[in-house]
VOPAGU-2260 file (C-alpha; in pm, 1 decimal, decimal comma):
REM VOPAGU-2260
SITE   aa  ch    i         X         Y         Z
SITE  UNK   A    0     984,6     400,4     596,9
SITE  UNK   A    1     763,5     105,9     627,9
SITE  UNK   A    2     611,9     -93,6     913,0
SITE  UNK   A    3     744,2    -387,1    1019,4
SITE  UNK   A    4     556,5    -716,9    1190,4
SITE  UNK   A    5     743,8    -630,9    1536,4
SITE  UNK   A    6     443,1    -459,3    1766,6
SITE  UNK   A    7     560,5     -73,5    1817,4
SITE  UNK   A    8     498,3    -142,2    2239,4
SITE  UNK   A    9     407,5    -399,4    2466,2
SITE  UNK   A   10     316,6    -343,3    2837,1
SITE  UNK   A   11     248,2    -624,9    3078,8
SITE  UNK   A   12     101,4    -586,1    3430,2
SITE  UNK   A   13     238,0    -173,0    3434,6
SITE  UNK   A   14     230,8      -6,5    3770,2
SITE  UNK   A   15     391,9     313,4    3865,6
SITE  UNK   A   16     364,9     452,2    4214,5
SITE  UNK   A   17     551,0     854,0    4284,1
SITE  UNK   A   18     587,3     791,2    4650,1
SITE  UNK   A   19     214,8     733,0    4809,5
SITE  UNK   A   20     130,2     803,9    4507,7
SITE  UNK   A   21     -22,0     529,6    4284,3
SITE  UNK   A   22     -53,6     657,8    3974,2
SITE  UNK   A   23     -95,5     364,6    3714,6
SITE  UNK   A   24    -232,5      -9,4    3794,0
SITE  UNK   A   25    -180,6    -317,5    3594,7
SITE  UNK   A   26    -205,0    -177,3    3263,9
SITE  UNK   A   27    -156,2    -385,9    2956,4
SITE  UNK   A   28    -156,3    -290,3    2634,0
SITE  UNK   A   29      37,4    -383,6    2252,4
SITE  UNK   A   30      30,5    -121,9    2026,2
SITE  UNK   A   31      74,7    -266,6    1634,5
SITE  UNK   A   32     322,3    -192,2    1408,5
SITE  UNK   A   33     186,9     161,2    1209,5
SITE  UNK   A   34    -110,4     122,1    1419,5
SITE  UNK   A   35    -253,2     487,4    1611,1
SITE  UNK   A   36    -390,6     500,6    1891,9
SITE  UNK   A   37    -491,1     742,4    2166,6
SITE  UNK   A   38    -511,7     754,5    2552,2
SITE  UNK   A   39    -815,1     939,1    2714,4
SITE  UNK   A   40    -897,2     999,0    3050,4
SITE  UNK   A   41   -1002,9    1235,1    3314,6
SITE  UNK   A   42    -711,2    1500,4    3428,2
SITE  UNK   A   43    -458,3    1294,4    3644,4
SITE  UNK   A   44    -517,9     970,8    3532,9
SITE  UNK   A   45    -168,9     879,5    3426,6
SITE  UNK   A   46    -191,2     956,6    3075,1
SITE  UNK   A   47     137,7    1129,7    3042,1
SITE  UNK   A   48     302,4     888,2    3278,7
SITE  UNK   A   49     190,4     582,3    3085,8
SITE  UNK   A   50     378,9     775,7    2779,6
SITE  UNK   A   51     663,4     882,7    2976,8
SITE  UNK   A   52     692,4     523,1    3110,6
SITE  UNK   A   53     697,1     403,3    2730,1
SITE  UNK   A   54     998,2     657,5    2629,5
SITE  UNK   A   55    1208,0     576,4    2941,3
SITE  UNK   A   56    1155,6     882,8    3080,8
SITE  UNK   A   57     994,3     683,8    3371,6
SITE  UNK   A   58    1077,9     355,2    3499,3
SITE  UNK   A   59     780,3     152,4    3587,7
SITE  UNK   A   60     759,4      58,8    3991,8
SITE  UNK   A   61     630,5    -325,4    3816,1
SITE  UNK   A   62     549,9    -474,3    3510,4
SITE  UNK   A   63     729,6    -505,3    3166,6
SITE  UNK   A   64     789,5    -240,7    2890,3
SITE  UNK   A   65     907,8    -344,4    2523,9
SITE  UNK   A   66     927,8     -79,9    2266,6
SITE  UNK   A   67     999,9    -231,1    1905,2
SITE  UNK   A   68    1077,5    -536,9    1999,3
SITE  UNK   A   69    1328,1    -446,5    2253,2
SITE  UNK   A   70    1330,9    -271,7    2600,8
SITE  UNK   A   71    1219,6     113,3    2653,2
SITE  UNK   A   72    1606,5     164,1    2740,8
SITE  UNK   A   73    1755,7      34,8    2435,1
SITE  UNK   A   74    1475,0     203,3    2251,6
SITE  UNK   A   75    1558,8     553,4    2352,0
SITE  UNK   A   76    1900,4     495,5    2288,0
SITE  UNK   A   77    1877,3     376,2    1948,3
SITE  UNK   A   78    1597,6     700,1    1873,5
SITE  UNK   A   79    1330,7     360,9    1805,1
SITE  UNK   A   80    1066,7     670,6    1854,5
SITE  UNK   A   81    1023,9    1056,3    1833,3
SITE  UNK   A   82     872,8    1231,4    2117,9
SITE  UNK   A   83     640,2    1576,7    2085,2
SITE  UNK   A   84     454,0    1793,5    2376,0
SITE  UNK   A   85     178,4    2029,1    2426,6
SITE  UNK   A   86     520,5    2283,8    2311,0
SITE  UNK   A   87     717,5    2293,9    2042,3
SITE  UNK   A   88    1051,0    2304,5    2241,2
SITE  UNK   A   89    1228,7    2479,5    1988,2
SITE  UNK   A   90    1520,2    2641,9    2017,9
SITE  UNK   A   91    1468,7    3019,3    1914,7
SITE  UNK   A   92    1855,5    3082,8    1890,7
SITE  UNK   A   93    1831,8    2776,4    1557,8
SITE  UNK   A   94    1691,2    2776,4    1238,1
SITE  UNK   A   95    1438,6    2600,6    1166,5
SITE  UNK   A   96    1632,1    2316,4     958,8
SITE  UNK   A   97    1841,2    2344,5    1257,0
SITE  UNK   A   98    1637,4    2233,9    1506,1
SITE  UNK   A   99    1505,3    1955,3    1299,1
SITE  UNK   A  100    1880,6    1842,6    1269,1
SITE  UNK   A  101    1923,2    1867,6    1636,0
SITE  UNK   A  102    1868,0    1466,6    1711,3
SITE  UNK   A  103    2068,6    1410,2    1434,6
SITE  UNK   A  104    2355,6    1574,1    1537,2
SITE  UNK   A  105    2339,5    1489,6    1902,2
SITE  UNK   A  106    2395,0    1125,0    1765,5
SITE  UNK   A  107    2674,5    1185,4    1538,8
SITE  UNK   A  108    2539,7    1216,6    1180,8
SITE  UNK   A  109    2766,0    1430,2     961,3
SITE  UNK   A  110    2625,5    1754,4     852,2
SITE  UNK   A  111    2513,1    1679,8     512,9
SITE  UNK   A  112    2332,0    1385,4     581,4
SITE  UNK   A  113    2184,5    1571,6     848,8
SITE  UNK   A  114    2083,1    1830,0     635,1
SITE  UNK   A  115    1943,2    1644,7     356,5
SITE  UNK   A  116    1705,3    1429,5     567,8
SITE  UNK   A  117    1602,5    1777,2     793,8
SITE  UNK   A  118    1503,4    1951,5     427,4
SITE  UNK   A  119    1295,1    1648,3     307,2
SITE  UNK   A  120    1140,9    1617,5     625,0
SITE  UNK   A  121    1006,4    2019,5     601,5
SITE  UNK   A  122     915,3    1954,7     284,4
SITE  UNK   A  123     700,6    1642,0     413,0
SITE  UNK   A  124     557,3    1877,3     701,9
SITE  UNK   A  125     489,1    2179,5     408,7
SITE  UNK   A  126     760,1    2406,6     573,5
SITE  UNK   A  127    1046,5    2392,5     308,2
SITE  UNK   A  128     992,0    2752,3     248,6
SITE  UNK   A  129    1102,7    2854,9     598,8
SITE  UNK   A  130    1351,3    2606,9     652,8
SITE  UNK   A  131    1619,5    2939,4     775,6
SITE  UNK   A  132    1343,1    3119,4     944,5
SITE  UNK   A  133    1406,2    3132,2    1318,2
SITE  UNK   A  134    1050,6    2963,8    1511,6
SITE  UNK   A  135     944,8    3320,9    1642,2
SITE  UNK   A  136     863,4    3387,5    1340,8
SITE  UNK   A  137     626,2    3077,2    1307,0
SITE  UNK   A  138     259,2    3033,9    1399,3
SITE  UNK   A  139     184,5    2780,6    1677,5
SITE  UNK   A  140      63,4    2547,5    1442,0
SITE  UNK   A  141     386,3    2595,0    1195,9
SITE  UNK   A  142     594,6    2542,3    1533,7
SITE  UNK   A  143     425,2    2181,3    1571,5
SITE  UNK   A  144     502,7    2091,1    1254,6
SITE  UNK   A  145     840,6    2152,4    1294,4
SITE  UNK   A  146     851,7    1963,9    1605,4
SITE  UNK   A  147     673,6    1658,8    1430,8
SITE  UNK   A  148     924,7    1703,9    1194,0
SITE  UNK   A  149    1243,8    1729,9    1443,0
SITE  UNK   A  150    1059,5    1366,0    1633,9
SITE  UNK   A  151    1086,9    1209,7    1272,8
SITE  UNK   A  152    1451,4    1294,8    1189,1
SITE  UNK   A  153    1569,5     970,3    1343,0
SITE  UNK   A  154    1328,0     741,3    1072,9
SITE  UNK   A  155    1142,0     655,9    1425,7
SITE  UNK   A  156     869,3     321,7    1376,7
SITE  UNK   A  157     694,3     515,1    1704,0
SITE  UNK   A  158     572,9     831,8    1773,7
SITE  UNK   A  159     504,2     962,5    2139,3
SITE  UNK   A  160     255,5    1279,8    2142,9
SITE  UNK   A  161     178,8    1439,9    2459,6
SITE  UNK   A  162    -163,6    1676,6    2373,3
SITE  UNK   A  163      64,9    1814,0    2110,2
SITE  UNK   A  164    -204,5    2024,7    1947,7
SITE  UNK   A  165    -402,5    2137,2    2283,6
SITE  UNK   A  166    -277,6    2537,4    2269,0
SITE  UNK   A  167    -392,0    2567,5    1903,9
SITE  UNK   A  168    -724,4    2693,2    1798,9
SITE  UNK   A  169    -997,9    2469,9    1664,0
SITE  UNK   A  170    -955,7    2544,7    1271,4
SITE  UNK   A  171    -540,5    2479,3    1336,3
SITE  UNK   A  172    -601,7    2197,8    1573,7
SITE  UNK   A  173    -828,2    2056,3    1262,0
SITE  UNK   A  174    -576,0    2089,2    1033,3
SITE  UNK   A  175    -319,5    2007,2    1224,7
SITE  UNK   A  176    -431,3    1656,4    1318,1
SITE  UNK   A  177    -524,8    1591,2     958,3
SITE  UNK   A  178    -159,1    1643,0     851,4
SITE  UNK   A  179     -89,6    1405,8    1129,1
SITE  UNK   A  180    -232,7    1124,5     990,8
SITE  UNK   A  181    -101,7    1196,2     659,3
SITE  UNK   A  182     227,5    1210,5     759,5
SITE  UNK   A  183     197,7     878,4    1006,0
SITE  UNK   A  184      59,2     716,7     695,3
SITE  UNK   A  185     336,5     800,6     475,8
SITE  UNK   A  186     638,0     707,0     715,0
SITE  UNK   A  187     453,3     424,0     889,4
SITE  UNK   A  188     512,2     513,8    1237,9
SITE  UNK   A  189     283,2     389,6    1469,1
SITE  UNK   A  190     172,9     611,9    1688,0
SITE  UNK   A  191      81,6     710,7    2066,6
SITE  UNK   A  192    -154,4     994,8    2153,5
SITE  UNK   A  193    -225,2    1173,4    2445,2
SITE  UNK   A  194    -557,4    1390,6    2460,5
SITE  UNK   A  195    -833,8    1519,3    2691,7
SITE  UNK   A  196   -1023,5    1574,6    2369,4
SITE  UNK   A  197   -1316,6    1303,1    2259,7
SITE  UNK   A  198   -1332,6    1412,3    1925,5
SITE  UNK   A  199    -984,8    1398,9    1856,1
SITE  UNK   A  200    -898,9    1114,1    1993,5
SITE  UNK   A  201   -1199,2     932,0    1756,4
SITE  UNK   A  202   -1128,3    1113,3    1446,5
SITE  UNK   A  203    -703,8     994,6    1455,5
SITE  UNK   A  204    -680,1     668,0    1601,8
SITE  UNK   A  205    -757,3     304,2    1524,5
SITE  UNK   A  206    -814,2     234,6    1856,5
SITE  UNK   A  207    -907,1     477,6    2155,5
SITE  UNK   A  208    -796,7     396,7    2480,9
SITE  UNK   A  209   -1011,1     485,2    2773,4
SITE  UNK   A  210    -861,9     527,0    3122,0
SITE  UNK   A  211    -979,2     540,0    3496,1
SITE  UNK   A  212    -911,3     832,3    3732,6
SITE  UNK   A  213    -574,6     759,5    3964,0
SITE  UNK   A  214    -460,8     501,8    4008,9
SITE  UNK   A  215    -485,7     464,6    3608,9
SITE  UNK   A  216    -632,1     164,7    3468,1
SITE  UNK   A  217    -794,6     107,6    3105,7
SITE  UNK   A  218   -1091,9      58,0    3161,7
SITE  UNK   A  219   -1226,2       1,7    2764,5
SITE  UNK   A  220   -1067,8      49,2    2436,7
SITE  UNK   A  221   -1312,1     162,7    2174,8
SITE  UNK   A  222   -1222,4     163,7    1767,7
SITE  UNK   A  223   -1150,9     484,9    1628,4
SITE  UNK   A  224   -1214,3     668,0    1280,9
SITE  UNK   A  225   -1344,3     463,5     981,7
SITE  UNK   A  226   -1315,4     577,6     650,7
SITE  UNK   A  227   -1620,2     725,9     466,4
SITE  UNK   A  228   -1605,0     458,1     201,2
SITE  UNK   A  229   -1688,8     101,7     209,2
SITE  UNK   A  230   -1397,4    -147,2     244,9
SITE  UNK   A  231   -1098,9    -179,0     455,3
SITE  UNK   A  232    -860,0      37,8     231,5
SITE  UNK   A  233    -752,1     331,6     436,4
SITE  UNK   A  234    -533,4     503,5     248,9
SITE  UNK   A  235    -748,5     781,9     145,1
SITE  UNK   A  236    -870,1     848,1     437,1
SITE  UNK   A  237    -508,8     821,8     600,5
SITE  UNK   A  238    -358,3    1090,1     360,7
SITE  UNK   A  239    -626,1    1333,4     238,7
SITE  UNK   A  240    -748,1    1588,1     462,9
SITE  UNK   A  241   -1068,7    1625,3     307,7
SITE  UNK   A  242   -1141,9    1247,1     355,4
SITE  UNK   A  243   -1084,7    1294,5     717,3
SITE  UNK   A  244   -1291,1    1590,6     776,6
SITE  UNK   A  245   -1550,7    1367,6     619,7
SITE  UNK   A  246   -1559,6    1128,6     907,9
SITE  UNK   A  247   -1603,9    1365,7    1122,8
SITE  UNK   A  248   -1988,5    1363,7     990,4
SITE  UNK   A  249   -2064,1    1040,1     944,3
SITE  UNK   A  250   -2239,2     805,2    1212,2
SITE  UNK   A  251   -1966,7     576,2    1272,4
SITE  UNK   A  252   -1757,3     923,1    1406,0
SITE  UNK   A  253   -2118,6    1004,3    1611,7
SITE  UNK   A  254   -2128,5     645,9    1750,3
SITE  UNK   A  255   -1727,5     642,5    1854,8
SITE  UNK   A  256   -1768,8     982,5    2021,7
SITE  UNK   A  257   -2047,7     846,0    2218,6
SITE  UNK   A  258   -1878,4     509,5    2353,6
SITE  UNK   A  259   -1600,8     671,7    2428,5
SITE  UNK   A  260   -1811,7     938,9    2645,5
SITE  UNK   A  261   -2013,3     659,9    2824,3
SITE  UNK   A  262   -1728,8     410,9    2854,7
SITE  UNK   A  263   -1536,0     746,9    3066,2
SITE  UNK   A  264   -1874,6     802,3    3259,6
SITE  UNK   A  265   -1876,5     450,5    3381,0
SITE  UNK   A  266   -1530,2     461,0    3472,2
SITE  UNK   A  267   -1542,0     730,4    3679,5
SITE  UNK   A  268   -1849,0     595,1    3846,6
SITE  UNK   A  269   -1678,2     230,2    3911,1
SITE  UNK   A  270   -1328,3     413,8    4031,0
SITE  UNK   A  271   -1448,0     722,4    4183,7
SITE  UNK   A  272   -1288,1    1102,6    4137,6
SITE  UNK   A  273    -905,9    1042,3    4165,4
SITE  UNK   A  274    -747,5    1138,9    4477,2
């Protein structure tokens, strides 16, 4: 799949309120077609909601939401993006080429065509091999990658991820977000990325958006990784591993880390803790 010019989501003047709740204020942001990038922000910010409110899984108290060009309703309906949590969420009673089919055959698609794209999707994620194992039988990290897999079955130009590698240890978690970008660089997804982690957040995305404590505001947005070679060609370090785990020592990584830090210090000392 390849990007197209159409921004992956725009969000004008976003507010969302849970009862007396107000949880996210004004927030405006356009996320580029193939473009990653990452929300940050102290516990209860409205990270999650903000990501919710972009699948339809919340409907914004104000403000606009356009997803590909079109609104976050029609979006979900037409599977515009794939969606992965903190858990896999698979279904231990399915194979695992079953529950990569699953949003496949929820919408219709006949079972060959189902099949064929869930098997080249494994074999994208490195999981042909145990494409009739059931997921017990899967590490945790294994068990994301199906689940990346199952949110790309639908050809998706976004991804949603909700701290999708938080329960994994830090050699997995490492790996894990390495394959990440390879495999957003080969479909062309863009991507949004929910994490508490500063690191991680720096080392994936092309931007890194910082947010206030409740009610959620973004406060900065910082620019992510850069690759450890001169120029603007990214591809290396969007599909090798080893190039990525190269940024992670050089000083532009050092000097990301570090805005992002201070830019959630002052935050928190213009907003206050959240209530």
């Amino acid at each position: 799949m390849t990007a197209t010019g159409t921004d992956a989501v725009e969000l004008q003047g976003v507010d969302k309120t849970f009862g007396s709740v107000w949880a996210l204020a004004g927030v405006d942001l356009t996320i580029g077609a193939g473009e990653f990038v990452s929300l940050i922000g102290p516990s209860g910010c409205g990270k999650s909601t903000l990501l919710r409110v972009v699948a339809d899984l919340e409907e914004p108290t104000a403000g606009s939401v356009a997803v590909t060009g079109t609104s976050a309703r029609q979006a979900r309906l037409d599977q515009r993006y794939g969606i992965a949590f903190q858990q896999a969420g698979l279904l231990d009673w399915r194979t695992v080429v079953e529950n990569v089919e699953l949003p496949l055959q929820v919408h219709g698609v006949g079972k060959a065509e189902r099949r064929r794209r869930a098997v080249e999707l494994l074999e994208l994620v490195g999981l042909a091999e145990f494409a009739g194992s059931r997921p017990a039988e899967l590490s945790g990290g294994m068990q994301q990658r199906v689940a990346i897999a199952r949110a790309l079955a639908p050809s998706p130009r976004l991804l949603l991820m909700d701290e999708p590698f938080g329960a994994l240890d830090e050699m997995t978690r490492e790996r894990m977000q390495a394959e990440l970008l390879r495999i957003a660089g080969e479909t062309g997804a863009a991507v949004l990325f929910v994490t508490h982690s500063i690191p991680e957040a720096v080392v994936l995305s092309d931007r890194v958006v910082v947010m206030s404590p409740r009610p959620g505001r973004i406060t900065e947005v910082v620019g992510g990784r850069r690759p450890p070679v001169s120029g603007d060609d990214r591809a290396a370090d969007t599909l090798d591993p080893d190039a990525v785990e190269d940024v992670r020592e050089t000083a532009a990584f050092f000097e990301a880390v570090t805005a992002v830090r201070e830019a959630l210090r002052k935050g928190a000392a213009t907003d206050g803790p959240a209530a």
